[in-house]
N, C-alpha and C positions, 0 to 999 in steps of 0.2 A: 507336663507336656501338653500342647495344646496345637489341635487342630482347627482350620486351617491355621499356616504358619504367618500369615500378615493380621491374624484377629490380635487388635490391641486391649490389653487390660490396665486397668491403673494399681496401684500397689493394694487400696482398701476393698476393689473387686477380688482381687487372688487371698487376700486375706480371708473373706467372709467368703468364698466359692470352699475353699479348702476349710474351713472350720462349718458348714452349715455341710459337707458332701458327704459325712462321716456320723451316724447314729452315734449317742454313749455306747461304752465298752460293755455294755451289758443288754440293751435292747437289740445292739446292730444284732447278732446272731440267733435269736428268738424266736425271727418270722421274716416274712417276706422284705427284704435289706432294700427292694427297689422306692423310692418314694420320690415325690417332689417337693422345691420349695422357692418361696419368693423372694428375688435379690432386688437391689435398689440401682438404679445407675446413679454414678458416682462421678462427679467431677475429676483434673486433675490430670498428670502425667500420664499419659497411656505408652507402657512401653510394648514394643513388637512382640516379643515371647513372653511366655509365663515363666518358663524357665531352661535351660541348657538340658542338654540329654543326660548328662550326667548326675543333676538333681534328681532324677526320676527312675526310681532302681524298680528294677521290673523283678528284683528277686525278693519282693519283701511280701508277707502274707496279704492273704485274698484279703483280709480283715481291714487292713493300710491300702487297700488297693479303693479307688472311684473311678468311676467314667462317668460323665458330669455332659451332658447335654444342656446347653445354656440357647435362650433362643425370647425372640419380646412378642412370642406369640402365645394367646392362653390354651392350646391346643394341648392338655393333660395327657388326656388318653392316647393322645394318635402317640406321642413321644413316649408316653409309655410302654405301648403295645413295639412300638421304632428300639427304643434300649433293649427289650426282650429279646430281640433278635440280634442287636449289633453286641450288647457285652458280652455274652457267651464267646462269641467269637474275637473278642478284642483281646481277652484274658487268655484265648489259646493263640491265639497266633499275633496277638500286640496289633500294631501300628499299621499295617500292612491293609488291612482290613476295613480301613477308615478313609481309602482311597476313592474320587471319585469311581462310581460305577457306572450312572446315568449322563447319557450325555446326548445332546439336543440336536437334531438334523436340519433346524430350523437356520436358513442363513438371513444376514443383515441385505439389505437391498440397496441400501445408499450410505454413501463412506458419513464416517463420524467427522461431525464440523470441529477439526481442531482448535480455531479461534474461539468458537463458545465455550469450550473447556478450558481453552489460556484465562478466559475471561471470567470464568465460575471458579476455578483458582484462585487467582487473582484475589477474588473477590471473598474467599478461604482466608487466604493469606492474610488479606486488609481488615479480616472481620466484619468486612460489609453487612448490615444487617438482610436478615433471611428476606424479607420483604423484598427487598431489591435482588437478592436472588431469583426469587420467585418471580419475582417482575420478567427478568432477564430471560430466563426459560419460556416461561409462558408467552413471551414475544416470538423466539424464536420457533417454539411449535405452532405456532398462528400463523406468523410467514410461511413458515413449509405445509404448513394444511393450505393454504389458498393458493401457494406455489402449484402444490397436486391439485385443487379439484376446478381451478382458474380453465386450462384445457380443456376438464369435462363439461362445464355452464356452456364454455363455445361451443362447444360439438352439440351439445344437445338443443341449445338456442336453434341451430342453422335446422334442425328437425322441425320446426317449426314454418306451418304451411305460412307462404307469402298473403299480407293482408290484401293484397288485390283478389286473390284466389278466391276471397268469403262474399258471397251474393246474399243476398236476403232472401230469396225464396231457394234455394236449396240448403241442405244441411252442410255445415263447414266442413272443411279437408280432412280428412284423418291425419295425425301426424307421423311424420314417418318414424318407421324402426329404428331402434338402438344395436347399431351393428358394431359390433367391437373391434373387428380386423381394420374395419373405414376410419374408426376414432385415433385405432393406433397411426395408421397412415400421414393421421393433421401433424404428430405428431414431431414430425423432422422440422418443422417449420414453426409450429406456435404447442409448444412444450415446455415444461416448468424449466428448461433453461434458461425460459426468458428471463424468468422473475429469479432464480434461484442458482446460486453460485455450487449447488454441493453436485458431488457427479454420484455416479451410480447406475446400478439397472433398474431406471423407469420405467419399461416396458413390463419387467416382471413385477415390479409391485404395482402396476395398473393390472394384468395378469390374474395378483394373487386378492385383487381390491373386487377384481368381480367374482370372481370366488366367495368372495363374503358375504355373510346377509348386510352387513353397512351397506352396499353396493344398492341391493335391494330397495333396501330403506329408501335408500339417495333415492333413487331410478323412481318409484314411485309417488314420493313428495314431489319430485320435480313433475312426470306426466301429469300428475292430478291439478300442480298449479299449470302447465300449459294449457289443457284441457278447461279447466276455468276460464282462463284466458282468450280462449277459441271462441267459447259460448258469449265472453262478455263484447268481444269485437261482432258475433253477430248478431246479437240485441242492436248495437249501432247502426249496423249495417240493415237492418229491418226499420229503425228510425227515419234512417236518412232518404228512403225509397220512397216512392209515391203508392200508397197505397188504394189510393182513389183507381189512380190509372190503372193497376195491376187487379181489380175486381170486375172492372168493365164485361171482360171475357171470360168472366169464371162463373160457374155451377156453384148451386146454392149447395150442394158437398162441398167442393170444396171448399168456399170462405168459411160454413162453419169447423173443416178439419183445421183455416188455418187460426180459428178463432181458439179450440180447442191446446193447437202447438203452443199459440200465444201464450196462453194463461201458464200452460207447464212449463213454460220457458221462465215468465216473470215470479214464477212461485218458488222455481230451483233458485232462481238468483236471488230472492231474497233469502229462503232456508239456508241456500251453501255460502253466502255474503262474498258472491261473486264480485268479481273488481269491477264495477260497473256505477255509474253518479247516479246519485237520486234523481236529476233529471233525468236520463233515461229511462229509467225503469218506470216514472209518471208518465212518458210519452208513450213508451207501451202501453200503460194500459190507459188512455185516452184514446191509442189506435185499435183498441180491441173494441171500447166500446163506441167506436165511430165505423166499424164493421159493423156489428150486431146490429145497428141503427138502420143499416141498409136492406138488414134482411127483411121479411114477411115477419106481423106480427104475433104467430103464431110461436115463430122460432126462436123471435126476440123474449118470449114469456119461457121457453125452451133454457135457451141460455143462460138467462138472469136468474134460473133457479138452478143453473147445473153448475 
């Protein structure tokens, strides 16, 4: 008798399952009858049962009797402490006992692609080698991952302060919040239906996606390259100014506060390998030190040691 009723065995697994499940006649009763042992998989015809109900006489002594937990994982203990508790109970009340108990409240969120499954048969059938299965799948979770997170890159792109917005003498825009109710909204319009044929509830598995730390993950990889991103557009945008002109009317505070920004601005961008050209980053510090040059030489001896 074999549970579940679709586990396939081949004739040389039920042979050596039923000749290895059984101590000799004289150690099985000794000591403790529970033990493990290692089976081989076996090529060859797998048929659906092990055997008819009839084969399997439930009146015949505890001795003749096994409950055989077969499983391709090396988890000893856990199965053995798991048999302690299920054969006591199998041997009084049999079959019954062997019933799913646990069962999962977790639902699917988007229907199953029938044609990838026509196709992964198919591909059963034909013998296809595993590679090109593999291939097959992995393409298809690829598509549906950029399917889903295609929406998110746009939604979080448009958080993104406009490049007019970044001056060189002030500090750049903050980018705006990651508002979930707003992202669902883009939805009806530019939603993985664009790109993806399968239906389902995407709103709940967007939903259950921010609920995750993945989410997290995402969310902050992405700020931290925008936020890069901010700093390297106003390094440009400090490039591209007149700096001559914008010193005319300033306090010897402030050119050196902005002598001091300067430097922590070109020293993050080289530490954090901001996305910004080595030209740039020489024009910086050519304009840092064509400030300093303007100051009193007191402060220029100031500088050049700070």
């Amino acid at each position: 008798l074999v549970y579940p009723y679709d586990f396939r065995l081949t004739e040389k697994e039920k042979t050596n399952i039923c000749y290895l499940s059984f101590p000799d006649s004289y150690s099985g009763g000794l000591g403790d009858t529970q033990f493990s042992f290692r089976l081989r998989q076996s090529g060859g015809q797998r048929n659906t049962h092990f055997g008819d109900d009839g084969e399997y006489n439930r009146e015949a002594p505890l001795t003749l009797q096994s409950l055989v937990l077969v499983s391709r994982l090396p988890y000893v203990n856990l199965f053995q402490s798991l048999l302690q508790l299920i054969a006591p109970e199998y041997f009084d009340k049999l079959e019954p006992c062997l019933e799913a108990g646990i069962y999962t409240s977790y639902k699917i969120f988007l229907h199953k692609d029938k044609t990838l499954i026509k196709r992964l048969l198919k591909g059963i059938q034909r013998k296809r080698p595993s590679e090109v299965q593999s291939a097959l799948l992995r393409r298809h979770l690829l598509e549906l991952t950029q399917s889903f997170i295609i929406p998110l890159e746009h939604y979080i792109a448009s958080l993104m302060p406009l490049q007019r917005a970044i001056t060189p003498w002030k500090n750049p825009p903050q980018i705006r919040p990651f508002r979930q109710e707003d992202f669902m909204k883009t939805l009806e319009h530019a939603g993985p239906q664009l790109t993806c044929v399968l239906k389902g509830d995407w709103l709940g598995l967007y939903r259950r996606f921010f609920k995750s730390p993945n989410f997290d993950g995402w969310y902050r990889q992405r700020h931290k390259e925008m936020t890069q991103k901010l700093e390297a557009l106003h390094l440009e945008a400090i490039c591209e100014a007149n700096i001559v002109a914008w010193m005319k009317d300033k306090s010897e505070v402030e050119i050196v506060d902005l002598v001091l920004k300067l430097r922590e601005k070109l020293i993050r961008a080289r530490c954090h390998h901001l996305p910004v050209k080595e030209e740039t980053l020489q024009r910086v510090g050519l304009y840092i030190e064509t400030i300093i040059g303007s100051l009193p030489e007191d402060l220029q001896t100031v500088l050049h040691h700070h």
